[in-house]
Biopython code that builds the backbone (N, CA, C, O; Angstrom):
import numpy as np
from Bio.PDB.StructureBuilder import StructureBuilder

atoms = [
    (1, "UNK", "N", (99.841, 23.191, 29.018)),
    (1, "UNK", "CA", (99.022, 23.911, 28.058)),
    (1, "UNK", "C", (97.892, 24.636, 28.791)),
    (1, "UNK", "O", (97.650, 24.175, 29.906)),
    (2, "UNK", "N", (97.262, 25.521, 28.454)),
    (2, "UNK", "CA", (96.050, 26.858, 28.695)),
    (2, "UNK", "C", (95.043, 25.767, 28.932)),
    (2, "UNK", "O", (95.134, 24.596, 28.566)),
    (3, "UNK", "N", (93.997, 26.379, 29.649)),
    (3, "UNK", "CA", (93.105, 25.574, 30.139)),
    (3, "UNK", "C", (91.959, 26.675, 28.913)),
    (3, "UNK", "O", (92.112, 27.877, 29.130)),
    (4, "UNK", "N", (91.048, 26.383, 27.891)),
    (4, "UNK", "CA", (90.491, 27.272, 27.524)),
    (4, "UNK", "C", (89.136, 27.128, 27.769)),
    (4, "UNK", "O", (88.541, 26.055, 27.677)),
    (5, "UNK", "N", (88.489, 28.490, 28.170)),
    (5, "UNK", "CA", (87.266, 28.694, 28.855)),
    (5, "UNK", "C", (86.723, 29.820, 27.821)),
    (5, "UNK", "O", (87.464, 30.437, 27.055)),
    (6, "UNK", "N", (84.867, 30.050, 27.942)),
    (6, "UNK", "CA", (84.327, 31.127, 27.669)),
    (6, "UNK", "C", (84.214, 31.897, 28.349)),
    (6, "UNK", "O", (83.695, 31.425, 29.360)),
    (7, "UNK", "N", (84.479, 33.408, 28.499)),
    (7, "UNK", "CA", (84.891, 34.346, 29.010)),
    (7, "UNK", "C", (83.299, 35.159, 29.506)),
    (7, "UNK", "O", (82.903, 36.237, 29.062)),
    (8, "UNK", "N", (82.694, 34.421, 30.372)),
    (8, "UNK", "CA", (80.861, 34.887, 30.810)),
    (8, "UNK", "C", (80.834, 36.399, 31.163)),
    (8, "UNK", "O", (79.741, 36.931, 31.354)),
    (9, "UNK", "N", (82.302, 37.319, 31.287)),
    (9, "UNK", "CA", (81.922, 38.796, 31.397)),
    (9, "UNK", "C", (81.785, 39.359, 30.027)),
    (9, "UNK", "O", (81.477, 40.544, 29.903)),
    (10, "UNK", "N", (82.056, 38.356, 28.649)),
    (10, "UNK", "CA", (82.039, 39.455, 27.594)),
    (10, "UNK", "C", (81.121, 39.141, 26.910)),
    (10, "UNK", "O", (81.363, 39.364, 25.724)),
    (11, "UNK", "N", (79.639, 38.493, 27.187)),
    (11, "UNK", "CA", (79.179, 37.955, 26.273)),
    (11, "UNK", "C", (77.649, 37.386, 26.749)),
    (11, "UNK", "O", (77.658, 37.103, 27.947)),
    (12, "UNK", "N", (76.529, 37.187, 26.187)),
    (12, "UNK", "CA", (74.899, 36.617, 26.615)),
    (12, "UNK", "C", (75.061, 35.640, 25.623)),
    (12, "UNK", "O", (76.028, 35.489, 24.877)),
    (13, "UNK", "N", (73.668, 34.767, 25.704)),
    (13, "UNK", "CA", (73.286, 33.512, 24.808)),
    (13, "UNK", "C", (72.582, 32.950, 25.472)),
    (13, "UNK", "O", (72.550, 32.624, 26.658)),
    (14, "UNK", "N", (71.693, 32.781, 24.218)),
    (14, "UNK", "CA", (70.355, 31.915, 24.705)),
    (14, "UNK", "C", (70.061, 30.853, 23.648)),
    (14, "UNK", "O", (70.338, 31.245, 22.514)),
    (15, "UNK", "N", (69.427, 29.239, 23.741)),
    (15, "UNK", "CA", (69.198, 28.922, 23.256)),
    (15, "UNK", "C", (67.888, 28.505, 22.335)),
    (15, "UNK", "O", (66.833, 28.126, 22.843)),
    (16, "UNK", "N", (68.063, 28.604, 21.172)),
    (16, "UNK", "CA", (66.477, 28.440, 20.587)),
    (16, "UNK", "C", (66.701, 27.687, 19.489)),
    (16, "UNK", "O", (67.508, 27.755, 18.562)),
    (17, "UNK", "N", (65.641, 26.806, 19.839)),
    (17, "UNK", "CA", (65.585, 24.772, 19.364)),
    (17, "UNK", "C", (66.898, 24.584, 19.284)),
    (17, "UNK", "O", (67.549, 24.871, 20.289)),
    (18, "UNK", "N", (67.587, 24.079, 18.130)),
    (18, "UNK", "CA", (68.990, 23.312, 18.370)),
    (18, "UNK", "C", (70.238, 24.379, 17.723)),
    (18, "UNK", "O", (71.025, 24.011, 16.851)),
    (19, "UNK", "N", (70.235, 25.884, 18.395)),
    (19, "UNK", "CA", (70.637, 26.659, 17.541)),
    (19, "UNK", "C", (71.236, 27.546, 19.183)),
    (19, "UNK", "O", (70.516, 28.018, 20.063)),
    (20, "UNK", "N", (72.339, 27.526, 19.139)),
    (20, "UNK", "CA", (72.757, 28.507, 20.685)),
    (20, "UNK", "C", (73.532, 30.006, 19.988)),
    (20, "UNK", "O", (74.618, 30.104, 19.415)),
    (21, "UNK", "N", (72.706, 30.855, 20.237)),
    (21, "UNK", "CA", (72.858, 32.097, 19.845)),
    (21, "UNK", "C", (73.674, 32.937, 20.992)),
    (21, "UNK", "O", (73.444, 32.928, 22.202)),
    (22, "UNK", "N", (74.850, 33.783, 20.176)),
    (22, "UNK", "CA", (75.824, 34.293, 21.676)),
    (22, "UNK", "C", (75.904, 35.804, 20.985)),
    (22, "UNK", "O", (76.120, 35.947, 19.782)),
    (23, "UNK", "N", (75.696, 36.942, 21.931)),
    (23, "UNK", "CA", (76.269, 37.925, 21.325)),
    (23, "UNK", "C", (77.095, 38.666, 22.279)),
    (23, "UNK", "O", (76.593, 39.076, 23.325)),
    (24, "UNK", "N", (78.676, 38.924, 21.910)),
    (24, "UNK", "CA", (79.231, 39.789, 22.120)),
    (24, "UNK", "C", (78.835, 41.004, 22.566)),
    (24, "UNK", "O", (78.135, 41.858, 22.021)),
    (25, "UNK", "N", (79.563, 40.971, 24.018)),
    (25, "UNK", "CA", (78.492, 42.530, 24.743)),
    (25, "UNK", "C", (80.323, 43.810, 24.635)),
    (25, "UNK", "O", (80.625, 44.727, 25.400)),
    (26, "UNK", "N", (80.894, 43.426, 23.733)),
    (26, "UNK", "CA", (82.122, 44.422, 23.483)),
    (26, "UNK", "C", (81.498, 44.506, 21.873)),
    (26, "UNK", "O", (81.098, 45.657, 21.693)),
    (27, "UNK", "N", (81.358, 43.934, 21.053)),
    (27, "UNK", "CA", (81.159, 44.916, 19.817)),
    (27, "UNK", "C", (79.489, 44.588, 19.665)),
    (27, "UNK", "O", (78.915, 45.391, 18.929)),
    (28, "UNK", "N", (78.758, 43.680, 20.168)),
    (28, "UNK", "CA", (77.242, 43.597, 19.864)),
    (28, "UNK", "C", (76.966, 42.040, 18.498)),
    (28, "UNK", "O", (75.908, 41.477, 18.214)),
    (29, "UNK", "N", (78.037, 41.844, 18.083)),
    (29, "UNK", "CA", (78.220, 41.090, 17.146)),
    (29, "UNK", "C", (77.282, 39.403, 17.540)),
    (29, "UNK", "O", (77.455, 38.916, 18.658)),
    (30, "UNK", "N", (76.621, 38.886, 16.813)),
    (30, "UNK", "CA", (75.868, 37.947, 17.072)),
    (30, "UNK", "C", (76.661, 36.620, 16.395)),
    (30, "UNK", "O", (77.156, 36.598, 15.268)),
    (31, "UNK", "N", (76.654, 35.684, 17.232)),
    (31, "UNK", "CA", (77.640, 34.257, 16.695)),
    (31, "UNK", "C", (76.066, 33.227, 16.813)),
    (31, "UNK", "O", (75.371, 33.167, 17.827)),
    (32, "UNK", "N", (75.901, 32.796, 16.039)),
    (32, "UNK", "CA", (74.849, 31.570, 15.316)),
    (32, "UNK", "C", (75.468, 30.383, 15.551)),
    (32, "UNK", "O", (76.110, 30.192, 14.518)),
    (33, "UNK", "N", (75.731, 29.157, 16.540)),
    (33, "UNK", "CA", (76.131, 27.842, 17.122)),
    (33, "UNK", "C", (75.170, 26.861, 16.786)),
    (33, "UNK", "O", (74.112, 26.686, 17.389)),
    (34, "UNK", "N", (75.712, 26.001, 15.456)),
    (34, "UNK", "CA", (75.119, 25.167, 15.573)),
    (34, "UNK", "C", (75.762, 23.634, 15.276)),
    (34, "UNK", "O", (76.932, 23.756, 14.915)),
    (35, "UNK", "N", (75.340, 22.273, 15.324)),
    (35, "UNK", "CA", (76.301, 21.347, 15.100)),
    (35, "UNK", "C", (77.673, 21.505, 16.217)),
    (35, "UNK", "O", (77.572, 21.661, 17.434)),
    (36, "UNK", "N", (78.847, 21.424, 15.487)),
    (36, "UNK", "CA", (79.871, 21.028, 16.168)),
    (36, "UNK", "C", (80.567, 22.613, 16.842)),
    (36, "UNK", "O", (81.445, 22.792, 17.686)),
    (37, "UNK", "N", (79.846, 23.456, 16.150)),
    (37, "UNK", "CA", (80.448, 24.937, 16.517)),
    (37, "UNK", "C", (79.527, 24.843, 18.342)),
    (37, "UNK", "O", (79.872, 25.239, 19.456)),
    (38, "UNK", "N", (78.742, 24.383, 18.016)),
    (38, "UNK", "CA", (77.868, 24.316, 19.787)),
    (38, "UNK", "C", (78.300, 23.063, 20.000)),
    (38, "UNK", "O", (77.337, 22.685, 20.668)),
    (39, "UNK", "N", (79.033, 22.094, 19.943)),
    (39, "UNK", "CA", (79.793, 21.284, 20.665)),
    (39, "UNK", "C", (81.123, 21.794, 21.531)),
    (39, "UNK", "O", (81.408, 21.558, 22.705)),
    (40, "UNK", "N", (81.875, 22.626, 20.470)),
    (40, "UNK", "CA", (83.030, 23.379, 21.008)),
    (40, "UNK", "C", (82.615, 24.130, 22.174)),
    (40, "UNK", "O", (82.999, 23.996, 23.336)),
    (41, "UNK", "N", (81.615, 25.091, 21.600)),
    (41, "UNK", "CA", (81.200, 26.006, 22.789)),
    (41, "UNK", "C", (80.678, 25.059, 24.262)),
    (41, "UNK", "O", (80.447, 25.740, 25.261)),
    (42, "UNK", "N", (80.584, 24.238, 24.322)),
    (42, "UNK", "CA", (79.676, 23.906, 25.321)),
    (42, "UNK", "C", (80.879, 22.989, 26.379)),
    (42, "UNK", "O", (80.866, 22.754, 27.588)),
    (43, "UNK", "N", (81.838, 22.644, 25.313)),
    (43, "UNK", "CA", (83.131, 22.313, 25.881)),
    (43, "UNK", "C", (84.028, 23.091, 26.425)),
    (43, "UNK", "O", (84.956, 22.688, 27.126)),
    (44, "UNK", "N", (83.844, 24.018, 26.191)),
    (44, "UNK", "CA", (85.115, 25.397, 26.544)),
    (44, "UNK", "C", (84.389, 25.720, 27.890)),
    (44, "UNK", "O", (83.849, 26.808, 28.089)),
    (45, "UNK", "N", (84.409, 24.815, 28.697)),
    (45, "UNK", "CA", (83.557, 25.205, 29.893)),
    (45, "UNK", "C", (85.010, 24.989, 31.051)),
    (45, "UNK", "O", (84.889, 24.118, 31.913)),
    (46, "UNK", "N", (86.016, 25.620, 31.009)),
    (46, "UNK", "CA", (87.103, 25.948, 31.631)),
    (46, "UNK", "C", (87.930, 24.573, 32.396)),
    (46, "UNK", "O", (88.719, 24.822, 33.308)),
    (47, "UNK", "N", (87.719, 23.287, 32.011)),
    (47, "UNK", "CA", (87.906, 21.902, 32.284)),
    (47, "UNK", "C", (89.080, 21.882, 31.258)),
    (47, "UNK", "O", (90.145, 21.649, 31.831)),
    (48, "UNK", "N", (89.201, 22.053, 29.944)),
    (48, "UNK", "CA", (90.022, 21.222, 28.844)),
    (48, "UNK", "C", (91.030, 22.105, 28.103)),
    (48, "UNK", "O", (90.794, 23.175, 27.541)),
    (49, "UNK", "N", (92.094, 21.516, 28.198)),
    (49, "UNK", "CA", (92.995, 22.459, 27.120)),
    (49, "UNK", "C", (92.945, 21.973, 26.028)),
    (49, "UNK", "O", (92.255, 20.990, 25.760)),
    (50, "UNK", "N", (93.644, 22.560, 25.252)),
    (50, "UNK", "CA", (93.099, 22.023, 23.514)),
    (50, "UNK", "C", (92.943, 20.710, 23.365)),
    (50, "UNK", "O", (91.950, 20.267, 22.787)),
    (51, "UNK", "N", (93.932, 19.888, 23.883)),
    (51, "UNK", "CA", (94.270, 18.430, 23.541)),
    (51, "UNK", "C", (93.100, 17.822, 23.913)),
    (51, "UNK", "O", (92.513, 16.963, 23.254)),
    (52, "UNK", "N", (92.716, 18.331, 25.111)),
    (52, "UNK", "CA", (91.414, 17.988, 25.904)),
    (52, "UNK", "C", (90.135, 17.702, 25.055)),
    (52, "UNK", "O", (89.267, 16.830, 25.035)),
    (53, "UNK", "N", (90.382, 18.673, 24.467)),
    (53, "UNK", "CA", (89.122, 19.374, 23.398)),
    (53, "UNK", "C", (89.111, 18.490, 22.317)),
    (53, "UNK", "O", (88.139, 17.804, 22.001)),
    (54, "UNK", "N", (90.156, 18.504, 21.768)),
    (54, "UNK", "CA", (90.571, 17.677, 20.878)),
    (54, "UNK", "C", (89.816, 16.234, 20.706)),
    (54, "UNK", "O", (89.265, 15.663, 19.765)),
    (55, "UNK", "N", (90.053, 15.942, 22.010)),
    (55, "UNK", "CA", (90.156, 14.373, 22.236)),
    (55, "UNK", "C", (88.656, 14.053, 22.501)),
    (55, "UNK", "O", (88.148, 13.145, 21.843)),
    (56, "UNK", "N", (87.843, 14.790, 23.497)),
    (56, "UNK", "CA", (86.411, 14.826, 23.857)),
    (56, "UNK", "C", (85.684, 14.957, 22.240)),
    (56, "UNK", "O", (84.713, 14.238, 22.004)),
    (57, "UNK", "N", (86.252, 15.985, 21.067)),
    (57, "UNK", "CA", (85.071, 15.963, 20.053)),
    (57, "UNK", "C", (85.149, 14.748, 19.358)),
    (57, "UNK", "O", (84.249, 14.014, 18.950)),
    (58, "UNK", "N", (86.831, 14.616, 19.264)),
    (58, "UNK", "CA", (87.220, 13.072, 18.244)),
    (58, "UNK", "C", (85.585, 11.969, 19.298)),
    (58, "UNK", "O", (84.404, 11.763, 19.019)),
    (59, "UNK", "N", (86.114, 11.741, 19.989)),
    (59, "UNK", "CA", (85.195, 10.916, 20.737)),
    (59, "UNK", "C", (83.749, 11.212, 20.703)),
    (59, "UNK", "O", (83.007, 10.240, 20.557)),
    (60, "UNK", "N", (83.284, 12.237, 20.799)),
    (60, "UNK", "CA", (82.065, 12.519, 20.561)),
    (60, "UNK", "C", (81.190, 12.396, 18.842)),
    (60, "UNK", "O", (79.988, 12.209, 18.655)),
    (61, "UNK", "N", (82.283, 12.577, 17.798)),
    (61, "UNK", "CA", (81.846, 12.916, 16.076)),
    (61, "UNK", "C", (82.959, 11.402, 15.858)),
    (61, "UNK", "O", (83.055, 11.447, 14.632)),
    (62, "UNK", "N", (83.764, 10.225, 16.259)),
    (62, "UNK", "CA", (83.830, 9.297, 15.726)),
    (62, "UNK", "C", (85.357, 9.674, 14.560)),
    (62, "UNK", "O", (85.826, 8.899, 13.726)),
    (63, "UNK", "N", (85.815, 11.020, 14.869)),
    (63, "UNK", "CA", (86.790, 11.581, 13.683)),
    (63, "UNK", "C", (88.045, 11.055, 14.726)),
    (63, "UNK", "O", (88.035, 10.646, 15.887)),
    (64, "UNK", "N", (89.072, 11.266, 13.771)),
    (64, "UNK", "CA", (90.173, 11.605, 14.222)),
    (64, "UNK", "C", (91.082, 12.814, 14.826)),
    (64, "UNK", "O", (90.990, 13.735, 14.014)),
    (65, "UNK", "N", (91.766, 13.129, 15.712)),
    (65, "UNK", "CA", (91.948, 14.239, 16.450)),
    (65, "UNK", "C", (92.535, 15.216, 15.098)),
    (65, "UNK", "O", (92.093, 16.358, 14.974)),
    (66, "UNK", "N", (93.331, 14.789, 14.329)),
    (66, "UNK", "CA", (94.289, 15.066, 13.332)),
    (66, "UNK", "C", (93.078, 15.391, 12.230)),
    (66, "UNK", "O", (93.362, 16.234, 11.379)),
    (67, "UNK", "N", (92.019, 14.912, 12.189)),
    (67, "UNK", "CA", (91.689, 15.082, 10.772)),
    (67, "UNK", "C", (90.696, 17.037, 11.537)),
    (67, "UNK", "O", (90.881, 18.133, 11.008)),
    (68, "UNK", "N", (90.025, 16.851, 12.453)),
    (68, "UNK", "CA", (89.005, 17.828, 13.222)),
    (68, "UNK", "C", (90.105, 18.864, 13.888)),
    (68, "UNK", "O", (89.573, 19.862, 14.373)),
    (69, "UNK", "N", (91.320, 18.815, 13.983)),
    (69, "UNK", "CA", (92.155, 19.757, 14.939)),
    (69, "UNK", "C", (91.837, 21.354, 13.838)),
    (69, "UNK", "O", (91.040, 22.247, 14.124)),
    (70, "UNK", "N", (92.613, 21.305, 12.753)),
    (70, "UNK", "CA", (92.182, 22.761, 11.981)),
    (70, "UNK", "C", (91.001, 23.672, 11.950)),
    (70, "UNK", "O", (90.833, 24.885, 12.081)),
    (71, "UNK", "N", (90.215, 22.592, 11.719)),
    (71, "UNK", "CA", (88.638, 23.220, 11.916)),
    (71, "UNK", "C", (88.603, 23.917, 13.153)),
    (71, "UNK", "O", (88.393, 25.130, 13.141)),
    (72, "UNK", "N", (88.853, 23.058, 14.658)),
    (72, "UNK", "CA", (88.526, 23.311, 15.598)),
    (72, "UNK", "C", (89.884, 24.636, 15.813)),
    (72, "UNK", "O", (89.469, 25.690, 16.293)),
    (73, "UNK", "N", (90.404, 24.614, 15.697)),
    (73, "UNK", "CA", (92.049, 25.971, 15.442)),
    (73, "UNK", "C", (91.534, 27.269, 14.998)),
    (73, "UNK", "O", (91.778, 28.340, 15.553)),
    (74, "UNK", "N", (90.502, 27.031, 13.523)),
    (74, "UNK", "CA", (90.107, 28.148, 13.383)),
    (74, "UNK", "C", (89.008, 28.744, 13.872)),
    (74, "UNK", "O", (88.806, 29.947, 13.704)),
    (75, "UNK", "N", (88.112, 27.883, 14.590)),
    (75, "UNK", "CA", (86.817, 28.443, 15.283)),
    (75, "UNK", "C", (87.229, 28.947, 16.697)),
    (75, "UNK", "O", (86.635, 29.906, 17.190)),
    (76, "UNK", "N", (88.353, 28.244, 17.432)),
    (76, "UNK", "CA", (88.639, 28.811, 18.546)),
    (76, "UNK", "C", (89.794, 30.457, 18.357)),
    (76, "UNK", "O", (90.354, 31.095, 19.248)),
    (77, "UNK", "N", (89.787, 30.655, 17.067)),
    (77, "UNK", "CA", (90.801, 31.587, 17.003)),
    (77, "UNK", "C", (89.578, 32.651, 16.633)),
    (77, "UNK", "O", (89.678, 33.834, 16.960)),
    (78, "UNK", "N", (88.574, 32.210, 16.023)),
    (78, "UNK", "CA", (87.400, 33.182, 15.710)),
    (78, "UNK", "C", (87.204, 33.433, 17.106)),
    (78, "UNK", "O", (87.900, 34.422, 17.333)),
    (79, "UNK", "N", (86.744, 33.147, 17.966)),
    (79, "UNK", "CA", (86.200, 33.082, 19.050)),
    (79, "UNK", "C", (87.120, 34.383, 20.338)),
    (79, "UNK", "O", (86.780, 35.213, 21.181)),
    (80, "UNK", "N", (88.601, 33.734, 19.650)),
    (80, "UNK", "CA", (89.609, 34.108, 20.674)),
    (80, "UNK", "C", (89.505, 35.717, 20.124)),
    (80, "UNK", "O", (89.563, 36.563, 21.016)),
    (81, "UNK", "N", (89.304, 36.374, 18.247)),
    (81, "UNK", "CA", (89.585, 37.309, 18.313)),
    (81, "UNK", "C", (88.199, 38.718, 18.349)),
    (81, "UNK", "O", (88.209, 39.941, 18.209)),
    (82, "UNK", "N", (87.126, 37.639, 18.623)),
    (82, "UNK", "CA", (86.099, 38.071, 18.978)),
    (82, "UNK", "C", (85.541, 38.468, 20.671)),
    (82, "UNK", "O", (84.482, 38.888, 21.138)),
    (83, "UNK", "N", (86.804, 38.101, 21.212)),
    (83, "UNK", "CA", (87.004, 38.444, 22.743)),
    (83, "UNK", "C", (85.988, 37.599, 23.835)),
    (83, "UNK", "O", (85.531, 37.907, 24.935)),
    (84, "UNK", "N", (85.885, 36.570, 23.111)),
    (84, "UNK", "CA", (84.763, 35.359, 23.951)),
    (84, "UNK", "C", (85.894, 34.215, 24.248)),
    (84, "UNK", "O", (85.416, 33.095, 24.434)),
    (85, "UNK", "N", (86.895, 34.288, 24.301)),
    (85, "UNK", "CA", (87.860, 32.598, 24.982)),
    (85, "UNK", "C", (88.849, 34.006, 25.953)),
    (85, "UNK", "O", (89.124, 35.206, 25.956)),
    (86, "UNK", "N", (89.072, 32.521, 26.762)),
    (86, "UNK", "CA", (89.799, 33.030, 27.860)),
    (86, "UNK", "C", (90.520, 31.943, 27.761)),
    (86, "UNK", "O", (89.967, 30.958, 27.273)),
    (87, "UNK", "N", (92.106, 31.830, 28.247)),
    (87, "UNK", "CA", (93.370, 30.782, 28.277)),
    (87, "UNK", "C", (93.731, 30.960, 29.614)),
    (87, "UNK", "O", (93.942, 32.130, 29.934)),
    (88, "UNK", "N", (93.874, 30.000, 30.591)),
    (88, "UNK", "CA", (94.116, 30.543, 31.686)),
    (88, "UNK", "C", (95.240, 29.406, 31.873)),
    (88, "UNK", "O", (95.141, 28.292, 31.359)),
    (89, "UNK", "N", (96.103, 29.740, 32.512)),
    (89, "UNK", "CA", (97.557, 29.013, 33.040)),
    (89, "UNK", "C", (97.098, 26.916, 33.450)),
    (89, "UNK", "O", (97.981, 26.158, 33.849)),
]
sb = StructureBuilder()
sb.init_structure("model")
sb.init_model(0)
sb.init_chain("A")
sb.init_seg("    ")
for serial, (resi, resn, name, xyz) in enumerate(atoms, 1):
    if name == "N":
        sb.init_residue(resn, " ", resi, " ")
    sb.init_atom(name, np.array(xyz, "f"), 0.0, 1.0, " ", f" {name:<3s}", serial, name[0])
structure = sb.get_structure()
């Protein structure tokens, strides 16, 4: 499976108090991270393929991989069609 990473040529972010703000430097578009959406992000640090991912949040939020996988499916697909994930072999 893809190893998935954030893609640091398409994109800035800075954090302010518990809120990690990213904006897209291809359309300018601003993404607001907070809770588990800045858990994902902070995981996609080019180490974990999904399962990976999967398994680190179950462990981190106490859920089950099965019950958190959709959620996490559609934020990484936001992400993917917002040109901020990278899949690498």
């Amino acid at each position: 499976m893809s190893v998935l990473a954030r893609d640091p040529a398409r994109y800035v972010e800075t954090r302010i108090d518990d809120e990690t703000v990213v904006m897209s430097l291809d359309s300018g578009d601003f993404f607001s991270l907070t809770g588990t959406a800045q858990a994902i992000w902070r995981l996609l640090d080019g180490t974990r393929d999904r399962a990976a991912l999967l398994a680190a949040l179950a462990a981190e939020y106490g859920e089950p991989e099965t019950e958190i996988a959709v959620e996490v499916d559609a934020f990484l697909a936001q992400l993917d069609a917002a040109g901020l994930l990278r899949a690498t072999p």
